[in-house]
N, C-alpha and C positions, 0 to 999 in steps of 0.2 A: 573897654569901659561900658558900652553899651550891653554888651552881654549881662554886667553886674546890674545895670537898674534893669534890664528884663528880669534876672532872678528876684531881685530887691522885689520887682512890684509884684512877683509871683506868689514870694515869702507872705506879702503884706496881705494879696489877697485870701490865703489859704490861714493868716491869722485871723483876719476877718468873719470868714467861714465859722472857724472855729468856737470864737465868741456869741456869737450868733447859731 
C-alpha cells in the first residue's frame, strides 16, 4: 500500500509540473 501512495504522490507531482 505504501508503495501506491509513493506512486500516487509522484503521478500528482509530475501533473502538477505539467500544469504549471
Amino acid at each position: 500500500m505504501n508503495q501506491i501512495n509513493e506512486l500516487s504522490a509522484l503521478i500528482n507531482q509530475t501533473l502538477d509540473i505539467i500544469r504549471n
